[in-house]
Residue frames as qw, qx, qy, qz and C-alpha x, y, z in Angstrom:
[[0.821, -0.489, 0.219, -0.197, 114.41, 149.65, 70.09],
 [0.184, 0.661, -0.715, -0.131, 118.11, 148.26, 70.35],
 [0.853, -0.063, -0.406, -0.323, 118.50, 144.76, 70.20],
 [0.308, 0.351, -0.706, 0.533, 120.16, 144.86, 73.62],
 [0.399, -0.093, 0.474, -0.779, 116.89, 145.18, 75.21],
 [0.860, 0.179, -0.150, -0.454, 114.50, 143.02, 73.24],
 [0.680, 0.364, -0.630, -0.091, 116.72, 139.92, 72.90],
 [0.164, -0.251, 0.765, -0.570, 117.07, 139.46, 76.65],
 [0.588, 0.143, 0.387, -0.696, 113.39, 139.29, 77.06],
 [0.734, 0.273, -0.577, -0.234, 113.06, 136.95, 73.59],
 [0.467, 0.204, -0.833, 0.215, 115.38, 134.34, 75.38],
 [0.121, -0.111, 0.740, -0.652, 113.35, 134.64, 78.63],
 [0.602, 0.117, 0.015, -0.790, 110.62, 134.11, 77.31],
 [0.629, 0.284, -0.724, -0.008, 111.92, 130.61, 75.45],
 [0.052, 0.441, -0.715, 0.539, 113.00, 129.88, 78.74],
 [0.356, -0.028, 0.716, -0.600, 110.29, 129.97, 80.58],
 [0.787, 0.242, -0.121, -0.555, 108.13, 128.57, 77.60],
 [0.485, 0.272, -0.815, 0.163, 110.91, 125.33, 78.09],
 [0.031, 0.023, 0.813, -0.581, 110.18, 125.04, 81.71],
 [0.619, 0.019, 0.137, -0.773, 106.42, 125.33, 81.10],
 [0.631, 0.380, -0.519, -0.433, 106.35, 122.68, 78.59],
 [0.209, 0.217, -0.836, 0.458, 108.65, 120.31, 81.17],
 [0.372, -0.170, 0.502, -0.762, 106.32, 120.93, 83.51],
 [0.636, 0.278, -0.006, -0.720, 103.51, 119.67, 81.86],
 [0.914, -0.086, -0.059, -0.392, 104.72, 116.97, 80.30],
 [0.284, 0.100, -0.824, 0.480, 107.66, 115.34, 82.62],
 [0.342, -0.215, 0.514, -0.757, 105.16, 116.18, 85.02],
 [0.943, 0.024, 0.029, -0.330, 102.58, 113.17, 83.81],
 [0.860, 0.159, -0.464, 0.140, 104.89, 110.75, 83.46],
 [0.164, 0.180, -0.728, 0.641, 106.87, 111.83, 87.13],
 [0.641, -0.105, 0.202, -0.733, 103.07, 112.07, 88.58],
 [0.905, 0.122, -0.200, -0.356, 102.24, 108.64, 86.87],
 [0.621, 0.200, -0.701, 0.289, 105.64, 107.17, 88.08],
 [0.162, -0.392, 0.448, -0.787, 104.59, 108.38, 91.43],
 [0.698, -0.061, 0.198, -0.686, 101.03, 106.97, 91.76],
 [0.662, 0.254, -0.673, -0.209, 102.38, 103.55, 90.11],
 [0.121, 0.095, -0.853, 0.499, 102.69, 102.56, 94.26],
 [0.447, 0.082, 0.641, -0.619, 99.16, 102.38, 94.93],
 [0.835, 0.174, -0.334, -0.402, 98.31, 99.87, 91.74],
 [0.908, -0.133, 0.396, 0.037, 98.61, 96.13, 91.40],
 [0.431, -0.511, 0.495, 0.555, 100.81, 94.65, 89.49],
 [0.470, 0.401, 0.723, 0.308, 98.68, 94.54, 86.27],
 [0.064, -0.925, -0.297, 0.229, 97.86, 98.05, 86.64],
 [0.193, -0.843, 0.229, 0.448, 101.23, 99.10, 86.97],
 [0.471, 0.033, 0.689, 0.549, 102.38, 97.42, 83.39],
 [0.365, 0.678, 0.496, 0.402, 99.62, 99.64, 81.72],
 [0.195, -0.951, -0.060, 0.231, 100.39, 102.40, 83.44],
 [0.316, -0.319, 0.618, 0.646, 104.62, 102.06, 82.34],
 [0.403, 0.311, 0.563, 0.651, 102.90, 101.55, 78.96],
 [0.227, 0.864, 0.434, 0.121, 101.11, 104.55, 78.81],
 [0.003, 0.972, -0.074, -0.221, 104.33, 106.62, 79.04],
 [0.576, -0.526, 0.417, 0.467, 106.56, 104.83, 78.05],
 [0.463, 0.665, 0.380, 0.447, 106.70, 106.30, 74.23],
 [0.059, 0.927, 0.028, 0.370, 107.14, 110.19, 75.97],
 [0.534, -0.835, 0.097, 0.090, 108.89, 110.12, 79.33],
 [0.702, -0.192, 0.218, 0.650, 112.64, 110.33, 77.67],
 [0.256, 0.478, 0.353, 0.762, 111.92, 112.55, 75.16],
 [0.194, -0.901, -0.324, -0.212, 109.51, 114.82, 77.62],
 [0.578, -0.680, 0.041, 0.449, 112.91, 115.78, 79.60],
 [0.596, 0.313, 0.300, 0.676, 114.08, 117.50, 76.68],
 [0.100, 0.878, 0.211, 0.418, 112.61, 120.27, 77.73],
 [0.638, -0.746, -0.080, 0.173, 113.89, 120.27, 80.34],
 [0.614, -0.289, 0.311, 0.665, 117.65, 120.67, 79.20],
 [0.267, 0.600, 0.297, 0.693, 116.54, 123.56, 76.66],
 [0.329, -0.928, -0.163, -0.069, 115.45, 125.38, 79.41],
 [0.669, -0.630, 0.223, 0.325, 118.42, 124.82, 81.34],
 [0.656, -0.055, 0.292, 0.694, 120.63, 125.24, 78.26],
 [0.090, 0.740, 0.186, 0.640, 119.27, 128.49, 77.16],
 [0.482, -0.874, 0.026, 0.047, 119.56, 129.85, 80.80],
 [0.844, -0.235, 0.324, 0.357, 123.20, 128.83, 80.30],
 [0.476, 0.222, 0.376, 0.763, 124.30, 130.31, 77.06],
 [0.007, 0.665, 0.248, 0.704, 122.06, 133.35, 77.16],
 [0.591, -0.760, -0.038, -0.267, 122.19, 133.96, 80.91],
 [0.801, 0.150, -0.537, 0.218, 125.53, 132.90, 81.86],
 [0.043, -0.414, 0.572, -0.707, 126.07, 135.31, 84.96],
 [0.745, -0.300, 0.199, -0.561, 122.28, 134.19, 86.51],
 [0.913, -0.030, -0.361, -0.186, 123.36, 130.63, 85.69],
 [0.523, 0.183, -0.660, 0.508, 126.34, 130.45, 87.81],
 [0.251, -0.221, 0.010, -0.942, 124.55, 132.15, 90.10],
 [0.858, -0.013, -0.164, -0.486, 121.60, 129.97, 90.27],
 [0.856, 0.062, -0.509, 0.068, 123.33, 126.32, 89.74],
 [0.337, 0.247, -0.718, 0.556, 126.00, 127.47, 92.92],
 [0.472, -0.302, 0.203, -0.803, 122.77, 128.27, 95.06],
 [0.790, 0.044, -0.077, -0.607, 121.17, 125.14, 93.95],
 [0.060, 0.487, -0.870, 0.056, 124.22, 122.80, 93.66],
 [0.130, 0.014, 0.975, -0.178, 122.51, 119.74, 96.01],
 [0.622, 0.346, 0.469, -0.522, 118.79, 120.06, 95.11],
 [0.591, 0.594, -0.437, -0.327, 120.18, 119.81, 91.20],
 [0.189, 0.315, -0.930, 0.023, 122.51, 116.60, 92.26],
 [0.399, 0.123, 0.695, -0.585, 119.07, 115.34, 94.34],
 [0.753, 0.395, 0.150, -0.505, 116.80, 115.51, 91.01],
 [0.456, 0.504, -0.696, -0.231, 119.57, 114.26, 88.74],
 [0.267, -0.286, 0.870, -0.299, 119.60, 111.42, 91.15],
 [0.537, 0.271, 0.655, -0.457, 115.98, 110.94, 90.94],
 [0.741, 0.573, -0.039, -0.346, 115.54, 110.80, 87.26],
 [0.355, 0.435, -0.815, -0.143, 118.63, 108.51, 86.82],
 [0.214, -0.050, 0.937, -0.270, 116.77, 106.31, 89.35],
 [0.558, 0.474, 0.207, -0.649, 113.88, 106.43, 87.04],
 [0.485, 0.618, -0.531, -0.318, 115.81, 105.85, 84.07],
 [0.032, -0.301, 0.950, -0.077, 117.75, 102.78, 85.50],
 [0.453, 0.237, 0.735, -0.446, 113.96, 101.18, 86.83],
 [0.650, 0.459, -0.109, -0.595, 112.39, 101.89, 83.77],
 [0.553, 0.541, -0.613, -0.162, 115.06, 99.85, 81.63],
 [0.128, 0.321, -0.938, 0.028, 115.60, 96.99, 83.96],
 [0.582, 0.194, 0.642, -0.460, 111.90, 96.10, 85.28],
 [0.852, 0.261, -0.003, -0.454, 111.42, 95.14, 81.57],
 [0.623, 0.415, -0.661, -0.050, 114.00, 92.89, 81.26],
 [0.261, -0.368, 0.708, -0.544, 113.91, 91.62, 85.55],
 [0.289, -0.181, -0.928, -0.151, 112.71, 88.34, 86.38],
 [0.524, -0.638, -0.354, -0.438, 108.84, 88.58, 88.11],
 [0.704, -0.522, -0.329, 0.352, 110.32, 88.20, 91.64],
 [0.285, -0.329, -0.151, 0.887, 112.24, 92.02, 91.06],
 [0.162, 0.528, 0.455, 0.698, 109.86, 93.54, 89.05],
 [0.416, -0.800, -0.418, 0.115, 108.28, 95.12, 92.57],
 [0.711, -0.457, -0.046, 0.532, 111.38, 95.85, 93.47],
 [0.290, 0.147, 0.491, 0.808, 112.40, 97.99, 89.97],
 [0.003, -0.710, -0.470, -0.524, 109.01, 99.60, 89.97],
 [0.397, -0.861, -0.240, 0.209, 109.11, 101.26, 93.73],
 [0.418, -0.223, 0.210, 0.855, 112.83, 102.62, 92.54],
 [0.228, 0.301, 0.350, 0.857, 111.38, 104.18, 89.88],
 [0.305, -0.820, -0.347, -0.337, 108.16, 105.63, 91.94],
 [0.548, -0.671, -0.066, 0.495, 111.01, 106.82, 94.59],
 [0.463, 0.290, 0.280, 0.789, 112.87, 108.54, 91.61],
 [0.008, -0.700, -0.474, -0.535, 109.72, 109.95, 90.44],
 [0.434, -0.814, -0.385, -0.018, 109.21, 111.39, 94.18],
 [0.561, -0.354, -0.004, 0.748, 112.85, 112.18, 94.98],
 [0.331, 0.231, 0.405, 0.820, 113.07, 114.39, 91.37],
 [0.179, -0.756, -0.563, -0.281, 109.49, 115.93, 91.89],
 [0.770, -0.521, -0.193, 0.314, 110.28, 116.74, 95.44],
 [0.741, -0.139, 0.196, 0.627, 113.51, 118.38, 94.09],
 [0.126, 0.548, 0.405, 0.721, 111.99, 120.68, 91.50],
 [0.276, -0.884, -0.164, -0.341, 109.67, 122.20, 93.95],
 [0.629, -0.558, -0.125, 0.527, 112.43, 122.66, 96.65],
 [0.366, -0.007, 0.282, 0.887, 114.77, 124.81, 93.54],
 [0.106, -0.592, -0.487, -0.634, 111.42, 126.56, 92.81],
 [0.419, -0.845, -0.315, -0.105, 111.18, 127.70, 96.64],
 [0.552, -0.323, 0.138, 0.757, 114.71, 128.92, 96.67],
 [0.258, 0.360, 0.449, 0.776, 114.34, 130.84, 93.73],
 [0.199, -0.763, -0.380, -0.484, 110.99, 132.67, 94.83],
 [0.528, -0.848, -0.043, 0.037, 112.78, 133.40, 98.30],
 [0.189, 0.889, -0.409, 0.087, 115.99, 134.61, 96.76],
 [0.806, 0.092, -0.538, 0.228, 118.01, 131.38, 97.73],
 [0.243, -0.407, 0.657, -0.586, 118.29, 131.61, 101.93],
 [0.529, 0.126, -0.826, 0.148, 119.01, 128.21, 103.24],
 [0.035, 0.251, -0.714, 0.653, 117.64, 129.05, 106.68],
 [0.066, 0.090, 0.986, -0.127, 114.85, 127.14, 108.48],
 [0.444, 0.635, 0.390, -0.497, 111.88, 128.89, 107.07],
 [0.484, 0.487, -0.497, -0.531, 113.40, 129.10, 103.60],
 [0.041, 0.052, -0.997, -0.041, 113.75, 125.22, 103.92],
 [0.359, 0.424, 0.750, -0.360, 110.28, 124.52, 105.37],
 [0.456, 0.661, -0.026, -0.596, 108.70, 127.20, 102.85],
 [0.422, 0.466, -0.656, -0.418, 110.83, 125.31, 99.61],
 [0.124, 0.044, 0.960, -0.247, 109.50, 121.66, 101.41],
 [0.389, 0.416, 0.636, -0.521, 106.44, 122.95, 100.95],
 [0.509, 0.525, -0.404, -0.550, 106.53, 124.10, 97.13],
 [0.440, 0.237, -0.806, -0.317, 107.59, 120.30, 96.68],
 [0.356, 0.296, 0.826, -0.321, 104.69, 118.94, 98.35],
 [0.457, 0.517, 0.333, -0.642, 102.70, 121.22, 96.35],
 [0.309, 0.499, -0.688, -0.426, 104.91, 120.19, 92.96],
 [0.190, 0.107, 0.973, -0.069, 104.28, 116.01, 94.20],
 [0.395, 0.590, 0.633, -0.309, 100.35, 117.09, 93.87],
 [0.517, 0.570, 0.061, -0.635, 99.99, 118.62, 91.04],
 [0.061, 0.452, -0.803, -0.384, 102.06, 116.26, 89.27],
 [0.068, -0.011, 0.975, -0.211, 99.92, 113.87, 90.51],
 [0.439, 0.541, 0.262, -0.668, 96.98, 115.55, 89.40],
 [0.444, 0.613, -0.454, -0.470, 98.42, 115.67, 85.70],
 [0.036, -0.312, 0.949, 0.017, 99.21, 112.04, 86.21],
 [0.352, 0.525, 0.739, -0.233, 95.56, 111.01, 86.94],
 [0.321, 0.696, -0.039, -0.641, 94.69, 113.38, 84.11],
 [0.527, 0.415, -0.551, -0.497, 96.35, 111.18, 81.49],
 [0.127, 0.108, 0.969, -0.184, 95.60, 107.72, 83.27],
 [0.534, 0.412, 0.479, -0.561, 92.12, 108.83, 82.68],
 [0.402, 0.676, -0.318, -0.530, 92.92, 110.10, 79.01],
 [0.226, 0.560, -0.785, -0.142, 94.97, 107.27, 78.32],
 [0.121, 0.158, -0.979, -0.051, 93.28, 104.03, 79.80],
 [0.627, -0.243, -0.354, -0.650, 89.84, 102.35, 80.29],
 [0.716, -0.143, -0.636, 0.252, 88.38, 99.72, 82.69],
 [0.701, -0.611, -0.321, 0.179, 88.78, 99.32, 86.32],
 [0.606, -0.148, -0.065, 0.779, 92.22, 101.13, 86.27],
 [0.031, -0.362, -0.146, -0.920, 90.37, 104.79, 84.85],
 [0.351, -0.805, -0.122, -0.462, 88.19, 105.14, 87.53],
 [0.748, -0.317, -0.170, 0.558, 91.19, 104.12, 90.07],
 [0.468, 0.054, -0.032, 0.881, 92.60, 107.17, 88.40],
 [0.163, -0.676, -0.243, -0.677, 89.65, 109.37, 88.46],
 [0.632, -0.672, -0.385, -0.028, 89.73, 108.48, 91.89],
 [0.613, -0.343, -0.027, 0.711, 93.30, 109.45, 92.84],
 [0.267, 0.540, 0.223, 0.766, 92.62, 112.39, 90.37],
 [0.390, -0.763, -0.352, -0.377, 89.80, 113.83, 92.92],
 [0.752, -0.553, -0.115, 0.340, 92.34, 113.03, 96.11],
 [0.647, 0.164, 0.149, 0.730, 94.96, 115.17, 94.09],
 [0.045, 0.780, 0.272, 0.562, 93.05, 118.06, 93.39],
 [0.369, -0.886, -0.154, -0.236, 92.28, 118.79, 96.69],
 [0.615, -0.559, 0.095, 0.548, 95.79, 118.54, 97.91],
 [0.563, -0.319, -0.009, 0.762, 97.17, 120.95, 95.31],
 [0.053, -0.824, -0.240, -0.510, 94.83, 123.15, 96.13],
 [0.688, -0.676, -0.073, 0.255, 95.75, 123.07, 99.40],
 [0.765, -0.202, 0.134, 0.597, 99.25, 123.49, 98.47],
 [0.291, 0.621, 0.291, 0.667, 98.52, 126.35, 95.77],
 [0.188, -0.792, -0.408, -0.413, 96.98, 128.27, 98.83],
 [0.610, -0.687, 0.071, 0.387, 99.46, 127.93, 101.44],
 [0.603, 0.046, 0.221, 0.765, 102.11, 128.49, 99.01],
 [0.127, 0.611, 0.288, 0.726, 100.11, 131.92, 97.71],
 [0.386, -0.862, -0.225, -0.240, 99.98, 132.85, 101.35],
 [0.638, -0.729, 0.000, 0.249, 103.27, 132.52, 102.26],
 [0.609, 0.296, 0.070, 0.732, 105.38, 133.61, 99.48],
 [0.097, 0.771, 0.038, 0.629, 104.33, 137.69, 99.66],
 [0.607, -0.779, -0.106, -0.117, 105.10, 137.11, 103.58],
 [0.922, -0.139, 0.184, 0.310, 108.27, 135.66, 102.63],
 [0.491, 0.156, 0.250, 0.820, 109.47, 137.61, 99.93],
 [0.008, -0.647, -0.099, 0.756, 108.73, 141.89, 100.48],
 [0.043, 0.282, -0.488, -0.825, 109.48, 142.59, 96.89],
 [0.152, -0.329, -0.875, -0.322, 106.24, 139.87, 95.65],
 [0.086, -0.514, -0.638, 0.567, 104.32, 141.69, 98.60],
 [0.079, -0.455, 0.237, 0.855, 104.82, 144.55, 96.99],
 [0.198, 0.144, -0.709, -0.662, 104.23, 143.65, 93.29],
 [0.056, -0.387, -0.919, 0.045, 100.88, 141.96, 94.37],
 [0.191, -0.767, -0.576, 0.209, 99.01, 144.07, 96.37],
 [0.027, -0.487, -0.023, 0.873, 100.16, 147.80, 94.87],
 [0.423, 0.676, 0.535, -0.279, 98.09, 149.44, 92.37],
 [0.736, 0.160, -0.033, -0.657, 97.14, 148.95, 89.63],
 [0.292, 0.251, -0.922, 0.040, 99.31, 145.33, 89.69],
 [0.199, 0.062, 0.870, -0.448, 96.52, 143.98, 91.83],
 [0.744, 0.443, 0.138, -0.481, 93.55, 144.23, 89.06],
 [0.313, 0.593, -0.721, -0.176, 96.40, 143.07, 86.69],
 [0.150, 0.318, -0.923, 0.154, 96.86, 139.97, 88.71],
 [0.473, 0.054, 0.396, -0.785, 93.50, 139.44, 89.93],
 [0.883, 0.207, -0.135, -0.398, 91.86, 137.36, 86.68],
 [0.473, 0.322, -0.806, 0.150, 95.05, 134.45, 87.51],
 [0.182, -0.107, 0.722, -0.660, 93.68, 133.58, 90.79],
 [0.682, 0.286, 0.358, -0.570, 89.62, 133.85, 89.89],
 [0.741, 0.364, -0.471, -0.310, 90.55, 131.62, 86.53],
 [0.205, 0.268, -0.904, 0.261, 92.89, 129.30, 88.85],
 [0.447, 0.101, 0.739, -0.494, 89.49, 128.74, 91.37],
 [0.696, 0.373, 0.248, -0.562, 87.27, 128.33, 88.35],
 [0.638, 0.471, -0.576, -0.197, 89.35, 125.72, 87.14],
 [0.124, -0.201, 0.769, -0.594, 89.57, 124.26, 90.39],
 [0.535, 0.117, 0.468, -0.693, 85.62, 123.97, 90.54],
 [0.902, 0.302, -0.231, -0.206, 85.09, 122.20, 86.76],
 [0.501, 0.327, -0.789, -0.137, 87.20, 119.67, 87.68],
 [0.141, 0.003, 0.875, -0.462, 85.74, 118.75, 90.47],
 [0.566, 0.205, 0.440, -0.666, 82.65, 118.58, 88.94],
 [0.669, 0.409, -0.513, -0.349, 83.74, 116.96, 85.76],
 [0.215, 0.276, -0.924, 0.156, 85.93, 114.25, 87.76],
 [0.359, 0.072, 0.766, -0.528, 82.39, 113.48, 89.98],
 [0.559, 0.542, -0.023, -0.627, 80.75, 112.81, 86.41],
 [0.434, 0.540, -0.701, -0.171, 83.44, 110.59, 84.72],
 [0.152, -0.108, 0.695, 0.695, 83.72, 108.24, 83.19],
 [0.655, 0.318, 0.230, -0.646, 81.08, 108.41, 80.42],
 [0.781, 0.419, 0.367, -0.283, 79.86, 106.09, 78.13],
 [0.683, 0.700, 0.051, 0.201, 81.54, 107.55, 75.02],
 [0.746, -0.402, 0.048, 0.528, 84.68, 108.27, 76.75],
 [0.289, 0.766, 0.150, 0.555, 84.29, 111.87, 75.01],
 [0.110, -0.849, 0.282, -0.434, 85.72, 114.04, 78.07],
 [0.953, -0.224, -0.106, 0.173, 88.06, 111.59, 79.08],
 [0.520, 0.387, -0.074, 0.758, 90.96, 114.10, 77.94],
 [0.344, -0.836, -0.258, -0.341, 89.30, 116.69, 79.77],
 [0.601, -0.795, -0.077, 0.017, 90.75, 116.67, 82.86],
 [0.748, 0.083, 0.142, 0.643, 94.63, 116.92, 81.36],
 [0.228, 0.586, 0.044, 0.777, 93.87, 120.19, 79.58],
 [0.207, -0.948, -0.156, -0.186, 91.86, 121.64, 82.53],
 [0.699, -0.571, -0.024, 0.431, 95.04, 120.46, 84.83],
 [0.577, -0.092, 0.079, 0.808, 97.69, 122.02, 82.38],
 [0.252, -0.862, -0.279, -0.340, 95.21, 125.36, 82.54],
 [0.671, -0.719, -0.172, 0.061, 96.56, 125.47, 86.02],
 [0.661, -0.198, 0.150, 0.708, 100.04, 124.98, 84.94],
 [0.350, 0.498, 0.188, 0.771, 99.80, 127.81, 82.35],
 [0.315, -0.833, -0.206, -0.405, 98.01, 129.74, 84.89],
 [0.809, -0.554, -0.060, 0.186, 100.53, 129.42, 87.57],
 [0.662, 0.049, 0.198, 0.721, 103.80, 129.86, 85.47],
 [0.098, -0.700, -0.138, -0.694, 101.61, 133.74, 84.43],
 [0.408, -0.896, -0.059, -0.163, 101.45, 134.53, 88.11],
 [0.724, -0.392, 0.164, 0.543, 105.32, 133.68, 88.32],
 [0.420, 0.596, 0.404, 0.553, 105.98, 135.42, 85.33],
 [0.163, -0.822, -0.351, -0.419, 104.35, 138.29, 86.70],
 [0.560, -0.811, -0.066, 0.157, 105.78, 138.26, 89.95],
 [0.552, -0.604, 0.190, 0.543, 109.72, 138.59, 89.21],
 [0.495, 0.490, 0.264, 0.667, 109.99, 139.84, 85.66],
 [0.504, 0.725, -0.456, -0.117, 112.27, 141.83, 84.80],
 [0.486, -0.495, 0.718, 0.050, 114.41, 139.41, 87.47],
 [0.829, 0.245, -0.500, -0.055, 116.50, 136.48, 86.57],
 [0.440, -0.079, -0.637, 0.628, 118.20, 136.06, 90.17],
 [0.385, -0.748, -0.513, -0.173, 115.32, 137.41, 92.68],
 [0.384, -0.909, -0.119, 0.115, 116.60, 140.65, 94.22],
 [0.586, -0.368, 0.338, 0.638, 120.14, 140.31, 92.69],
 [0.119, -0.288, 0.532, 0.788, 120.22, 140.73, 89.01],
 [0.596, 0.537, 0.130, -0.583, 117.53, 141.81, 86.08],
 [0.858, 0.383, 0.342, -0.016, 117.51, 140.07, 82.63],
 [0.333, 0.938, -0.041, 0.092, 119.29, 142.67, 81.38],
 [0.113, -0.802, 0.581, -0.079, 122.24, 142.64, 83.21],
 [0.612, -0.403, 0.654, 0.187, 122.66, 138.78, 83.46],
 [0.828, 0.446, 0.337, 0.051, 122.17, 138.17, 79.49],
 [0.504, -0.442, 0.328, 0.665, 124.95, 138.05, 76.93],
 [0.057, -0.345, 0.342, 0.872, 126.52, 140.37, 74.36],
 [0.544, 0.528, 0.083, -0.647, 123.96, 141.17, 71.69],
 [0.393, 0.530, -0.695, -0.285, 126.02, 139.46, 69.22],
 [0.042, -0.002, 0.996, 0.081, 126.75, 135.92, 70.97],
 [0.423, 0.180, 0.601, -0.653, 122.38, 136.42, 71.20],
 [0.529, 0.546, -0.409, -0.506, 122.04, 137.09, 67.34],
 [0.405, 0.181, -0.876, -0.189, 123.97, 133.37, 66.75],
 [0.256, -0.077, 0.768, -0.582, 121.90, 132.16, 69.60],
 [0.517, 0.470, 0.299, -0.650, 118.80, 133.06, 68.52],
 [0.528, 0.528, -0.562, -0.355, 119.58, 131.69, 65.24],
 [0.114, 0.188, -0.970, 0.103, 120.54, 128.04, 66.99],
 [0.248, 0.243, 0.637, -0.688, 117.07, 128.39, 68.61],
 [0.532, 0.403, -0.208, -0.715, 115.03, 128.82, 65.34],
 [0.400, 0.218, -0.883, -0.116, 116.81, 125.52, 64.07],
 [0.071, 0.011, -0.930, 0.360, 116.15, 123.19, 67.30],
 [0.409, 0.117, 0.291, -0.857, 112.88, 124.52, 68.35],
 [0.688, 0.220, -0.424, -0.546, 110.60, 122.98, 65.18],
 [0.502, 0.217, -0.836, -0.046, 112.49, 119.98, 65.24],
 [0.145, -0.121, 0.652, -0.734, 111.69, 119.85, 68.94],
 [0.452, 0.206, 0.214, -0.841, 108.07, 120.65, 68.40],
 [0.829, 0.179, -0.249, -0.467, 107.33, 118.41, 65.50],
 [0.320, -0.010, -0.924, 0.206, 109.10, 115.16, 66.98],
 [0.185, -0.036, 0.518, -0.834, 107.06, 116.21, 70.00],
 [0.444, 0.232, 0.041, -0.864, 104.21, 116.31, 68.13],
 [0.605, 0.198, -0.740, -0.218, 104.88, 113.09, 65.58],
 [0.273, 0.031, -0.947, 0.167, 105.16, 111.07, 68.58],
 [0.324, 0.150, 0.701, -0.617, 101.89, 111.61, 70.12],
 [0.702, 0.283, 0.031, -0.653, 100.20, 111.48, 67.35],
 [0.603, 0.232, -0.739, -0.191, 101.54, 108.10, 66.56],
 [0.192, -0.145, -0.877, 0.415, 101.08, 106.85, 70.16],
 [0.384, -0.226, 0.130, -0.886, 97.57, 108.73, 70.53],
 [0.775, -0.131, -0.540, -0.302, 94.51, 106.44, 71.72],
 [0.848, -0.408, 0.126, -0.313, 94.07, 104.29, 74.32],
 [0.183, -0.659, 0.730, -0.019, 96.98, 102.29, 75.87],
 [0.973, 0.033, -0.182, -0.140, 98.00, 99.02, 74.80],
 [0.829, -0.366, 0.182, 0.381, 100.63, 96.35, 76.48],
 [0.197, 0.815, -0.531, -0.119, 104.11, 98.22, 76.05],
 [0.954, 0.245, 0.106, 0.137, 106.53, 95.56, 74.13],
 [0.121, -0.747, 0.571, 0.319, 110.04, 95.42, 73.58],
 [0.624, -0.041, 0.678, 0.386, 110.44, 92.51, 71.10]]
């Protein structure tokens, strides 16, 4: 097997194991900056503290992804970024208005702190919002025209909820008191909107896009794909029956609802997966053709060994030094 074929598929794989990761966890902390508008104002100070240890560092993945699409993709990335141009200048927005709120509501006198927290829960929505719009371009081959809009409007409704799911997922994990069953409550109101959203979106993509039609519903690719759906509903059903249980006592399945939610994510990113591999530009170009020379992949792939770990075990160091139950975030 040459190592023109295999090394593509390596680096996609990275890729999309970056953009999972992102997902997951930028997604609690852009969920949790979201939902920070329907606390008080005590609420929303444990809530900033319960991410504020991860949510800089969780956007790291986010720029491996995007820099491995780059250096090992460079045709799909031009490609991509000229399609995407304003929804990319739209999220950057939102996560610098995130960034800015974050850093001045702790230093703002009490009369702007309101004011510093809705910026950042408008970031959180703007950036969210953003993602799922570049995720419904992508799955409908980038066409701008008033059903690809509505259709990529609707992925980022369905991106706002699930975030927001994963957000109540670690509000639960992460805090006790009057303010965890606030979140169990907004957890339950989440679910059911992105389910909703999962279901319109899984009805109107194979209507949208021929080639997914296709790759769904021909044989044998429809047993194939079949156990991502019936695991997605039966992950769908324990949390709703765990979240109408919670909290308990021992605050032993308090985590619970985090993993089941990023379940969903991992289950979701496998039915994307599934649907456009080999693609890297839907209907234009295959992995194969947009990845570079074997060689620059070799020094690549070699930069990638390095970073990764380091990645992984910061990643790792800091939650396990911030694990537990939130306490007041400090800056002196």
């Amino acid at each position: 097997m040459e190592a023109s074929f295999y090394l593509p598929i390596i680096f996609v794989g990275l890729m999309g194991l970056s953009m999972l990761l992102y997902a997951v966890l930028d997604g609690f902390d852009l969920g949790v900056g979201m939902l920070i508008s329907r606390a008080d104002a005590a609420e929303r100070e444990t809530m900033i503290a319960s991410i504020g240890p991860f949510w800089d560092a969780n956007e790291t993945w986010l720029v491996l992804g995007i820099g491995i699409l780059l250096i090992a993709f460079p045709l799909a990335h031009g490609i991509i970024l000229q399609a995407l141009y304003l929804p990319v200048m739209i999220m950057l927005l939102g996560l610098i208005m995130r960034g800015v709120a974050f850093d001045f509501r702790a230093k703002a006198r009490a009369e702007h702190k309101e004011r510093w927290d809705r910026t950042f829960c408008i970031g959180s929505a703007v950036a969210s919002i953003a993602q799922g719009f570049m995720l419904g371009q992508f799955i409908i081959g980038f066409s701008y025209s008033a059903i690809g809009i509505a259709f990529s409007f609707l992925i980022g409704f369905s991106v706002c909820m699930g975030y927001m799911l994963i957000g109540s997922g670690w509000l639960i994990w992460k805090t006790e008191g009057n303010l965890q069953l606030r979140a169990i409550r907004w957890a339950r109101r989440a679910l059911r909107g992105t389910g909703v959203g999962i279901v319109a979106v899984s009805m109107a993509t194979p209507i949208l896009s021929p080639d997914i039609f296709h790759k769904w519903f021909s044989f044998p690719n429809i047993i194939g794909l079949a156990p991502i759906p019936l695991m997605t509903v039966a992950l769908f059903v324990a949390m709703e029956v765990l979240l109408k249980r919670l909290p308990r006592k021992d605050d032993h399945w308090s985590w619970l609802p985090f993993a089941l939610t990023a379940g969903m994510y991992v289950l979701c990113f496998n039915g994307l997966a599934f649907s456009f591999f080999p693609m890297i530009v839907p209907g234009q170009m295959t992995i194969w053709q947009g990845a570079s020379a074997p060689e620059a992949l070799w020094v690549i792939l070699f930069g990638v060994i390095l970073v990764l770990p380091m990645i992984l075990g910061y990643t790792y160091f800091s939650y396990r030094v911030f694990s537990g139950k939130v306490r007041d975030l400090r800056y002196d």
